[in-house]
C-alpha positions as CSV (number, residue, x, y, z in Angstrom):
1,X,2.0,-27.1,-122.1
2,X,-1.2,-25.6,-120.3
3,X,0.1,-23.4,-117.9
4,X,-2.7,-23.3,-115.5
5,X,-1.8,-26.8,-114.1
6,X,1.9,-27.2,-113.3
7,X,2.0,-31.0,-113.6
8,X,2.4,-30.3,-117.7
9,X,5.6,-28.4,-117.1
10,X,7.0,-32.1,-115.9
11,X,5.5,-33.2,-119.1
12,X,7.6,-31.1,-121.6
13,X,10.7,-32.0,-119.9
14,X,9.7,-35.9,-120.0
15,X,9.5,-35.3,-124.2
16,X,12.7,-33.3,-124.5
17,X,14.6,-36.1,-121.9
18,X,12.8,-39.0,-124.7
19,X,14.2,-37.0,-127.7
20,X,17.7,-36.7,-126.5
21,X,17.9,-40.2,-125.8
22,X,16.7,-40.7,-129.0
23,X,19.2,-38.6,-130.5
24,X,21.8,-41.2,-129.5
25,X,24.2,-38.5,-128.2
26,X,24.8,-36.7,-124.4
27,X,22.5,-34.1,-125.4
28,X,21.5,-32.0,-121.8
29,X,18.1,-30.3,-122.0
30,X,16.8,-26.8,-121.2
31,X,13.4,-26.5,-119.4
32,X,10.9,-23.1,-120.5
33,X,8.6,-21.8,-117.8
34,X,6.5,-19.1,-119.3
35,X,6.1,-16.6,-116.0
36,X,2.2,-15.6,-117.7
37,X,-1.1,-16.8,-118.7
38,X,-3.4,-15.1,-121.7
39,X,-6.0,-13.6,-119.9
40,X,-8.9,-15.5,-121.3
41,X,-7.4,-18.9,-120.1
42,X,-7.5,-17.8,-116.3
43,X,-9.6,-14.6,-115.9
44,X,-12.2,-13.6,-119.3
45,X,-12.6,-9.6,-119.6
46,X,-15.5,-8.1,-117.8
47,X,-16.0,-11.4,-116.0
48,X,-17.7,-10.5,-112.8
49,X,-15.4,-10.7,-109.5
50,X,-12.2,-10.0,-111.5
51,X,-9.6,-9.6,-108.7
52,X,-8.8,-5.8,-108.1
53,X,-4.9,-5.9,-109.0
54,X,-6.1,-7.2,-112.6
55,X,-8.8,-3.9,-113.1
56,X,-6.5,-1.6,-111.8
57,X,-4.2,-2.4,-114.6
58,X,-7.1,-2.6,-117.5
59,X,-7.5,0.9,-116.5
60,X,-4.3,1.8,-118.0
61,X,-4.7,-0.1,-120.7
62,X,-6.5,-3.9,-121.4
63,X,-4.6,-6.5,-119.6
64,X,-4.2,-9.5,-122.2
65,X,-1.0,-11.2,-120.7
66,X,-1.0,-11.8,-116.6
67,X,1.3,-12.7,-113.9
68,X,0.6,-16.7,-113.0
69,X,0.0,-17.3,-109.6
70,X,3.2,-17.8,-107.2
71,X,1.7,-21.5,-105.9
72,X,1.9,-21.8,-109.7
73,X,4.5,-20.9,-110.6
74,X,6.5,-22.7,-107.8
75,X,5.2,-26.2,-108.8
76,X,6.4,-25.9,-112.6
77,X,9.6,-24.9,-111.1
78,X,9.6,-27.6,-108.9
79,X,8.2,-30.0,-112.0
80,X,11.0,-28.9,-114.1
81,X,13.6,-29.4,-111.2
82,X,12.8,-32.8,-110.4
83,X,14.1,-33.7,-114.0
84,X,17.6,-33.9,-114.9
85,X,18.4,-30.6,-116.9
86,X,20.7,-27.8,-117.7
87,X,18.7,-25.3,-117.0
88,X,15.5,-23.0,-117.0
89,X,14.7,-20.5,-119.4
90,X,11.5,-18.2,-117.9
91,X,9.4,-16.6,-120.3
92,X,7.9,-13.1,-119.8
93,X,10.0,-11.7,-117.1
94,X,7.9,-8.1,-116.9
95,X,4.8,-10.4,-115.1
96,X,7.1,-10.2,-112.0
97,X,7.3,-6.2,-112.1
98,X,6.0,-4.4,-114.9
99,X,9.0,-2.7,-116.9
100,X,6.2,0.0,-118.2
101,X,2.4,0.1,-118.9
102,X,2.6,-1.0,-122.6
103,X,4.5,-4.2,-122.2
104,X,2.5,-6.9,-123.1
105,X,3.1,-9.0,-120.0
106,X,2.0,-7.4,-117.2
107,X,2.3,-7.5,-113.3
108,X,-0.6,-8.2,-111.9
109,X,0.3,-10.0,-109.0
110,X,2.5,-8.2,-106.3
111,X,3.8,-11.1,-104.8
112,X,4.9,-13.5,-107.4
113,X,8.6,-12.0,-108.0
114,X,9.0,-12.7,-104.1
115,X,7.6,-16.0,-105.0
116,X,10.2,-16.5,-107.8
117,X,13.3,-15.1,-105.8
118,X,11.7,-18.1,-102.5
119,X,12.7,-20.7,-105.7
120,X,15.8,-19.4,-106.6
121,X,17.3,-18.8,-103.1
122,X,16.1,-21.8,-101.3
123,X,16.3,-24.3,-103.8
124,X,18.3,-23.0,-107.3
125,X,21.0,-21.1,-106.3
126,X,22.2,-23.3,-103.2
127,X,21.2,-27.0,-105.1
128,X,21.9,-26.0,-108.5
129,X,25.6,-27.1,-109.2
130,X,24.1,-30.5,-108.2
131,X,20.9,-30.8,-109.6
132,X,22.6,-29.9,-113.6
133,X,25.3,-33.0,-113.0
134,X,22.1,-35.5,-112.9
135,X,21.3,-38.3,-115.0
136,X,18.0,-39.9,-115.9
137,X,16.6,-43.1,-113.5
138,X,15.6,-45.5,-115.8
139,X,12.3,-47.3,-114.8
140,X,10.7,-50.2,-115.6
141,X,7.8,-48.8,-117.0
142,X,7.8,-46.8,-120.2
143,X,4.7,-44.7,-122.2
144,X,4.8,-45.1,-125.9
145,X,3.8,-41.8,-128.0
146,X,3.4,-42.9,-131.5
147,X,4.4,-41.0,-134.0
148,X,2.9,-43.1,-136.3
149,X,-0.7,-43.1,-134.6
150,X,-0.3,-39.1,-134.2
151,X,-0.2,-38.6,-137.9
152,X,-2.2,-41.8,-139.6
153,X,-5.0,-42.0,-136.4
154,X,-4.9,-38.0,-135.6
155,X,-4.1,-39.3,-132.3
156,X,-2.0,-38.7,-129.2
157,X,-0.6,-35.1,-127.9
158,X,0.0,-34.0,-131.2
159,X,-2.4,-30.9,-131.6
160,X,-4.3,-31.9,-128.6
161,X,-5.3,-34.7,-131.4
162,X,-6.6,-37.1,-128.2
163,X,-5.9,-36.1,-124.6
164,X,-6.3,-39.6,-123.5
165,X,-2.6,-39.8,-123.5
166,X,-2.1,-36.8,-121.2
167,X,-4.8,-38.0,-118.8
168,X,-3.1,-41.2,-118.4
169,X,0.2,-39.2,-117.9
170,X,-1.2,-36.9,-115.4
171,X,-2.9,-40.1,-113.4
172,X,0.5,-42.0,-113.3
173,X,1.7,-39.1,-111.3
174,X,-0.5,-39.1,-109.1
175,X,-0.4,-42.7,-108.9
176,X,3.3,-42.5,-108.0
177,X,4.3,-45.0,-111.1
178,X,7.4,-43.3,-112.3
179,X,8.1,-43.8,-116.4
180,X,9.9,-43.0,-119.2
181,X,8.1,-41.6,-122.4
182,X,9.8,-43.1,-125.5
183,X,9.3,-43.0,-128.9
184,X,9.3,-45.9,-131.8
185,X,12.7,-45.3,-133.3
186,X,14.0,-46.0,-129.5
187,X,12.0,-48.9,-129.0
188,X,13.1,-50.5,-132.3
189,X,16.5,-50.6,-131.3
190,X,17.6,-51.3,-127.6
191,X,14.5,-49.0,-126.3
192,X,13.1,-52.5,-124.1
193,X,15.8,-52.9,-122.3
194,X,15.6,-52.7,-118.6
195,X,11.7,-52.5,-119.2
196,X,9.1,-54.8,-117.7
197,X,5.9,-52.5,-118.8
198,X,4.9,-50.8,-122.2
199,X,1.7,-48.4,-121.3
200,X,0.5,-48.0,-125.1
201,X,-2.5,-45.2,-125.7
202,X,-3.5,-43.6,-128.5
203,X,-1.3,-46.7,-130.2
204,X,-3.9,-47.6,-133.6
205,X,-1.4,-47.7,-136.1
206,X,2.6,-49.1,-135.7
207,X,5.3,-49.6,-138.4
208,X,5.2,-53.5,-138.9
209,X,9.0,-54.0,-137.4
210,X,7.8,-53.0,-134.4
211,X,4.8,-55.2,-134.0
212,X,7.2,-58.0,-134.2
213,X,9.7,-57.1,-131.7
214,X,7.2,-56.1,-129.4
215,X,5.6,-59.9,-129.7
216,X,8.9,-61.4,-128.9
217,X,9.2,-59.0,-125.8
218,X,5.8,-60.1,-124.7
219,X,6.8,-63.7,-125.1
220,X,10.2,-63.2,-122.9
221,X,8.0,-61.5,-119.9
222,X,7.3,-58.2,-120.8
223,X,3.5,-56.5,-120.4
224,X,1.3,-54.4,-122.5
225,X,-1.1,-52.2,-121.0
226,X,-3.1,-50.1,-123.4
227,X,-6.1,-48.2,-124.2
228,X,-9.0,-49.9,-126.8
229,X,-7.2,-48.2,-129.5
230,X,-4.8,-50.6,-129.7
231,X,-2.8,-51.9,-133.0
232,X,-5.2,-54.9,-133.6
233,X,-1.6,-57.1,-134.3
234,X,-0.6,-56.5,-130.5
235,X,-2.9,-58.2,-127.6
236,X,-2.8,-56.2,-124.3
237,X,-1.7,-58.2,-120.9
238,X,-4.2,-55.8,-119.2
239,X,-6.4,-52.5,-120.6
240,X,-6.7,-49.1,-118.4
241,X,-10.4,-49.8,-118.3
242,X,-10.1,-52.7,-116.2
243,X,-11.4,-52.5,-112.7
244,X,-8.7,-54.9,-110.3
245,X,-11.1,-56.9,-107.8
246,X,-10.8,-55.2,-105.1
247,X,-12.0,-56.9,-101.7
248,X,-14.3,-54.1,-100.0
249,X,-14.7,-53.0,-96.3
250,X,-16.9,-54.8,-94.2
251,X,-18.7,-51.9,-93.4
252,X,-19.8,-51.1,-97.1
253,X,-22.1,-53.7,-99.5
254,X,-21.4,-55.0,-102.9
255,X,-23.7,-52.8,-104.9
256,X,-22.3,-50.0,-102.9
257,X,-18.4,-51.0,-103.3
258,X,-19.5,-51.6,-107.5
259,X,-21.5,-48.7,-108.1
260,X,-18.6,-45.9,-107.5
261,X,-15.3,-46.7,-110.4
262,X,-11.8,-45.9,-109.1
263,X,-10.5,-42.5,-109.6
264,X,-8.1,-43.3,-112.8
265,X,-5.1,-42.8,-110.7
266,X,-6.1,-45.1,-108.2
267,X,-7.2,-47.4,-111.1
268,X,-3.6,-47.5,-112.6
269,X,-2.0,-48.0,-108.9
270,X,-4.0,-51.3,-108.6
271,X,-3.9,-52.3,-111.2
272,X,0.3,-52.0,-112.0
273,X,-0.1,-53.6,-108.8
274,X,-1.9,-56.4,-110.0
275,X,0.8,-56.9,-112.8
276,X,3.4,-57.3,-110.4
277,X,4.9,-53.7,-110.7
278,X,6.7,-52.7,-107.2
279,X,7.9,-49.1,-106.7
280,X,10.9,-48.5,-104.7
281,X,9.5,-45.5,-103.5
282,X,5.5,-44.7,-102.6
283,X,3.3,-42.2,-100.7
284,X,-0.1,-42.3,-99.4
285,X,-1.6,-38.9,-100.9
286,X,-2.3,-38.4,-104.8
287,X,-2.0,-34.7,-104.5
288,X,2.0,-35.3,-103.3
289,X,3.9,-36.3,-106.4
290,X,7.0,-38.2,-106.4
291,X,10.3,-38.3,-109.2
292,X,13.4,-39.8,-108.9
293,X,16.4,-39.1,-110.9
294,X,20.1,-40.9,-110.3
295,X,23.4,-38.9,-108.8
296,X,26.7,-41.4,-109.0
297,X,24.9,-43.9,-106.9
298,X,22.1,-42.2,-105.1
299,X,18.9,-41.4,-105.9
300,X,17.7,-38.1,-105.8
301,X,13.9,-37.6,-104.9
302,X,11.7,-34.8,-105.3
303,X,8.6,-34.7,-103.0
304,X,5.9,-32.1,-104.2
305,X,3.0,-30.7,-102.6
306,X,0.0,-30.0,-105.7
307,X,-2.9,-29.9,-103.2
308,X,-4.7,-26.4,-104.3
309,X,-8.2,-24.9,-104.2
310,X,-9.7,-22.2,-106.2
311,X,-8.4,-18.4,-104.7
312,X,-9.2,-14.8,-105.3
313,X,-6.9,-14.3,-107.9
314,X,-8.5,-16.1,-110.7
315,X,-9.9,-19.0,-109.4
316,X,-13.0,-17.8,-108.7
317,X,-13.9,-17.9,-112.6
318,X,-13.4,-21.5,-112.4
319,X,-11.1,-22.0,-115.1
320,X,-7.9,-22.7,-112.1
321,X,-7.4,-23.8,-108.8
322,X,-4.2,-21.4,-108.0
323,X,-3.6,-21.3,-104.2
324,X,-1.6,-24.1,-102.7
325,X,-2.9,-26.0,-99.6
326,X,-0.8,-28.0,-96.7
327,X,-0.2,-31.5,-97.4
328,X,0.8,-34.5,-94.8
329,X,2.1,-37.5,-96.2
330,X,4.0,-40.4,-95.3
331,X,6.9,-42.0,-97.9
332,X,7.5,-45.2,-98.4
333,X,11.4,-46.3,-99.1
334,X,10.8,-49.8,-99.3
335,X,12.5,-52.8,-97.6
336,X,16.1,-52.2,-98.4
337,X,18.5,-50.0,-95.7
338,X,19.1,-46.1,-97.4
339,X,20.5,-43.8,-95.3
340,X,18.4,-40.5,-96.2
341,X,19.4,-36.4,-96.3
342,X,17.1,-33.4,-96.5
343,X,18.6,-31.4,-98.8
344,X,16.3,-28.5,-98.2
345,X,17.5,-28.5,-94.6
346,X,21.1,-30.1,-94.6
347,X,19.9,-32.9,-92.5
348,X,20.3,-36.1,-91.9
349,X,16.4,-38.2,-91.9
350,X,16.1,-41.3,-90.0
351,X,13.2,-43.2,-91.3
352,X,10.9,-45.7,-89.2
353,X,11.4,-49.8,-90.2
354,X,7.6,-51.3,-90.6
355,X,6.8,-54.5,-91.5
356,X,6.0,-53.0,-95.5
357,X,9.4,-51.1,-95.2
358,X,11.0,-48.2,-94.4
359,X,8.9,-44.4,-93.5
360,X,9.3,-41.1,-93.7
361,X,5.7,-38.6,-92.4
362,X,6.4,-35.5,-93.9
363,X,4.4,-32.0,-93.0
364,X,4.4,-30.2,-96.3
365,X,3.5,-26.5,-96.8
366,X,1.2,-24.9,-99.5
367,X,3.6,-25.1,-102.8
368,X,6.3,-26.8,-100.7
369,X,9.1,-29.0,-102.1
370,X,11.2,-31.4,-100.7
371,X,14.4,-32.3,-101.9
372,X,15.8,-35.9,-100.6
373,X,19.4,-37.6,-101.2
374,X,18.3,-41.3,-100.9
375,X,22.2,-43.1,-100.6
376,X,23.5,-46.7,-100.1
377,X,26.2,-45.1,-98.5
378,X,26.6,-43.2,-95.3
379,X,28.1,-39.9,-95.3
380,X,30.5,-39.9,-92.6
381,X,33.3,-37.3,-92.8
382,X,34.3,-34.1,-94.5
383,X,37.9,-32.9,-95.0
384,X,39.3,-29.2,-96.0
385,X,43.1,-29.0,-96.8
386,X,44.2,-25.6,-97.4
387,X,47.8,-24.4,-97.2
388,X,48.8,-22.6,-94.4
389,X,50.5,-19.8,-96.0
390,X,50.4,-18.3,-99.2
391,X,51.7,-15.3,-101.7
392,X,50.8,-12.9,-103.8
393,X,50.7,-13.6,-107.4
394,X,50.5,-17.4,-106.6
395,X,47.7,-20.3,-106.9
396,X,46.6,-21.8,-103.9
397,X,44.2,-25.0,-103.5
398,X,41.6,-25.6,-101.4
399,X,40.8,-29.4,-101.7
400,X,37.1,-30.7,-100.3
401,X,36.6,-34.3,-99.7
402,X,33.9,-36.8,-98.4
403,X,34.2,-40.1,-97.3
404,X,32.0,-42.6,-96.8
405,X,32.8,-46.3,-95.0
406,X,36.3,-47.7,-95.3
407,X,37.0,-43.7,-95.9
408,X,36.4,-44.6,-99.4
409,X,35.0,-41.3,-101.8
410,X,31.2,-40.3,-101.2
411,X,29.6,-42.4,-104.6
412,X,27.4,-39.6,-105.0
413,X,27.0,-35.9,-106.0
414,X,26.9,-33.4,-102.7
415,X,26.3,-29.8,-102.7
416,X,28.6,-27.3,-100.7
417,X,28.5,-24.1,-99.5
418,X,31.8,-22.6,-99.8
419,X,32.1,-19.3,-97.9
420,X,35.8,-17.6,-99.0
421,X,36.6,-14.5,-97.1
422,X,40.2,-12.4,-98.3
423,X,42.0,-10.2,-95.6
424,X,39.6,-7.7,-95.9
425,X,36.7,-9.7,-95.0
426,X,35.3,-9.3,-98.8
427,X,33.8,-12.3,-100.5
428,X,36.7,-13.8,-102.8
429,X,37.0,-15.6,-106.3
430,X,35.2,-19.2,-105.7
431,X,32.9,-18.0,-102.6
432,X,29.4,-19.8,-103.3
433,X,27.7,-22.6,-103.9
434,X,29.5,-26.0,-105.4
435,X,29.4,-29.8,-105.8
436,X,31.7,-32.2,-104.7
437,X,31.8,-35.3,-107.4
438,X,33.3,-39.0,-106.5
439,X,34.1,-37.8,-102.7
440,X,36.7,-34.8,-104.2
441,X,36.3,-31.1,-105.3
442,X,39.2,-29.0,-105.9
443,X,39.4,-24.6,-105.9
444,X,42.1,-23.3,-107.2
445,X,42.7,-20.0,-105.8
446,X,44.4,-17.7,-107.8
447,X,46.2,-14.6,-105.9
448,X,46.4,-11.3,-107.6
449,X,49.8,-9.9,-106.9
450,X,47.8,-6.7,-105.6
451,X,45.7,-8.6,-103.0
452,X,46.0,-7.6,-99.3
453,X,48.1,-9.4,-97.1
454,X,46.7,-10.7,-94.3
455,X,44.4,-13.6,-92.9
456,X,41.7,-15.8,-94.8
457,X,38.9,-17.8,-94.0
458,X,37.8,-21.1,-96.0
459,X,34.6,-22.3,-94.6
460,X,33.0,-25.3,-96.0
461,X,29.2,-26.4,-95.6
462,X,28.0,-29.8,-97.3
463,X,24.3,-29.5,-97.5
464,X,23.5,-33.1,-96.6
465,X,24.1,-33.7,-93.1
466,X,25.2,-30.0,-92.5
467,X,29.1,-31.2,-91.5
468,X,31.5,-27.9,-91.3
469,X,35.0,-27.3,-91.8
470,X,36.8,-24.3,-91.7
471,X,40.7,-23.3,-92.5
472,X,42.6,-20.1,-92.5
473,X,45.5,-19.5,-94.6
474,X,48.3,-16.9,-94.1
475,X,49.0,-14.4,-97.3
476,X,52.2,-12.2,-97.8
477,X,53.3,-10.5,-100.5
């Protein structure tokens, strides 16, 4: 992972989702987000213009680990969010305030530990129960990394052995084509399944088996596209060289139209295009990137701002661009009806029908994420049962429900805000943040015999459409 561009952290976590499915078992995956960069990635010693937090702290002593920068450092969160995992382990915790002047890591930014508590309160903490109950959206596009190739061709992202592979990674993102790495053990058992397109770079050598079954998936429909390093056994339905004939403006000539080649994200848009592939969901910008991953039935999409520009901090070297710029974009849900929740903002989102489908605009700040529930099914009420009285030294439920049409159970996974107050107003056992799976979540509260009598307060906010309940419950001893 190079730590100066954020995309890579999505990168790590599309290998370790690939291995655990090739493990065969419900393995969940951890995400690690170093919080530093070596100082002679970002900012070489003695380099003129060195920002004045950095040489204050080489007066104490040589800075040789640094703080990232917090547009940084929110993207790899937001990277690493967007994919189904566990959780996140971050790496070199004194960069966000220095324990003492030896450590290794060192502070050098005074604003990235407010940058890391913005993640944690706006997005970790309150979306968190959620986000670790998610599974994997399988699309119809996968990337092949070749073990094989890696270690007969010295090829691939082995040891940096070819960076072709991550180029064409990074450019997919950008070109909103969402895909699945997968490896050739997958592939040779039920790995094609569900897929429609096999992107193979950095693919010169393959274990003969494999050759075969991937002729009689050609044969049944399915479509190569591949780099000129290609197994010469396999024939590709269309190369990431190729230019798709494009029809120019009016207002610009042939030789003009011919003499400038596609951006390679814009190349693999068109051409994906070309082959038939449709997205269900697309934007307009290249610097907003798009991942979807599946709750019950609803998709949950993560919209990301990556526009930056070299700052102050250690851009001017030219080795990063580490200050996030606004972004507008518009999204693109496609034809079919999806009723839509902001997440970030517990709102309901009412996109605009077009001819080409159904659109969102979105105003995105510098860094800024947004977090969308995408749902077949309306949300439509919420439900808090709580007894009203209670005793000491008892259990007593508090039972959450949403309902969708027919009052049937939400299909989907919502988070809550549960705020639990005893008798003398002090938060109480369960108070915080909370799913609600399959329409039902249950709390069971359990009484101390010690606890005060007297009035308390269950209040209940689901963070999609922002509905509110709130019960009180009687206690005596």
């Amino acid at each position: 992972m190079d730590p100066r561009d954020p995309l890579t952290a999505g990168l790590c976590l599309d290998q370790l989702l690939a291995m655990s499915a090739a493990s065969g078992r419900e393995v969940g995956i951890f995400g690690v987000l170093p919080l530093y960069w070596d100082r002679e990635q970002v900012s070489p010693f003695n380099a003129s213009g060195t920002n004045e937090h950095i040489r204050l702290e080489d007066r104490v002593a040589p800075v040789r680990q640094m703080g990232v920068a917090p547009a940084i450092l929110k993207e790899s969160f937001w990277m690493m969010l967007a994919r189904p995992l566990k959780g996140v382990v971050c790496k070199g915790w004194p960069a966000l305030r220095s324990a003492d002047n030896m450590s290794l890591v060192r502070a050098t930014h005074p604003q990235l530990d407010n940058a890391f508590r913005d993640v944690a309160e706006q997005v970790i903490r309150p979306l968190g129960p959620m986000l670790s109950r998610r599974q994997p959206l399988l699309s119809s596009v996968a990337l092949l990394e070749s073990f094989t190739s890696q270690m007969m061709a010295g090829r691939g992202l082995y040891r940096a052995g070819s960076p072709r592979t991550l180029e064409v990674w990074q450019a997919l993102q950008r070109a909103h084509i969402q895909m699945d790495i997968v490896y050739e053990d997958v592939l040779a058992t039920d790995g094609l399944e569900g897929r429609d397109f096999l992107i193979m770079t950095d693919c010169d050598v393959l274990p003969e088996g494999l050759v075969g079954k991937l002729k009689k998936w050609q044969i049944a429909g399915g479509k190569i596209v591949a780099d000129e390093n290609l197994c010469p056994a396999l024939k590709a339905d269309a190369l990431i060289s190729d230019q798709p004939a494009l029809i120019p403006p009016a207002s610009v000539s042939p030789l003009e139209s011919s003499a400038q080649p596609l951006p390679l994200s814009e190349n693999l848009g068109r051409l994906f295009r070309s082959l038939g592939f449709r997205p269900k969901v697309t934007c307009d910008n290249s610097d907003v990137i798009l991942h979807s991953s599946r709750s019950g039935d609803a998709t949950v999409l993560f919209v990301i701002n990556d526009r930056r520009e070299a700052g102050t901090y250690v851009g001017q070297h030219g080795l990063v661009r580490e200050n996030g710029l606004p972004a507008s974009t518009t999204l693109n849900l496609g034809p079919e009806s999806v009723n839509v929740y902001d997440l970030n903002r517990s709102s309901f989102v009412l996109p605009k029908r077009l001819d080409d489908g159904l659109r969102i605009p979105l105003n995105l700040g510098p860094s800024e994420c947004r977090v969308l529930l995408l749902s077949s099914s309306p949300l439509l009420e919420m439900n808090l049962e709580l007894p009203e009285t209670a005793t000491c030294g008892n259990v007593a439920e508090a039972r959450i429900t949403l309902t969708t049409n027919g009052r049937r159970p939400m299909p989907a996974a919502i988070p809550v805000a549960v705020r639990i107050r005893d008798a003398d107003g002090a938060p109480a056992e369960w108070d915080g943040y909370h799913v609600v799976e399959n329409g039902v979540l249950t709390l069971r509260l359990e009484l101390a015999r010690n606890e005060t009598p007297g009035t308390w307060e269950v209040h209940v906010r689901e963070l999609a459409s922002g509905m509110e309940a709130v019960k009180w419950m009687k206690l005596s001893r």
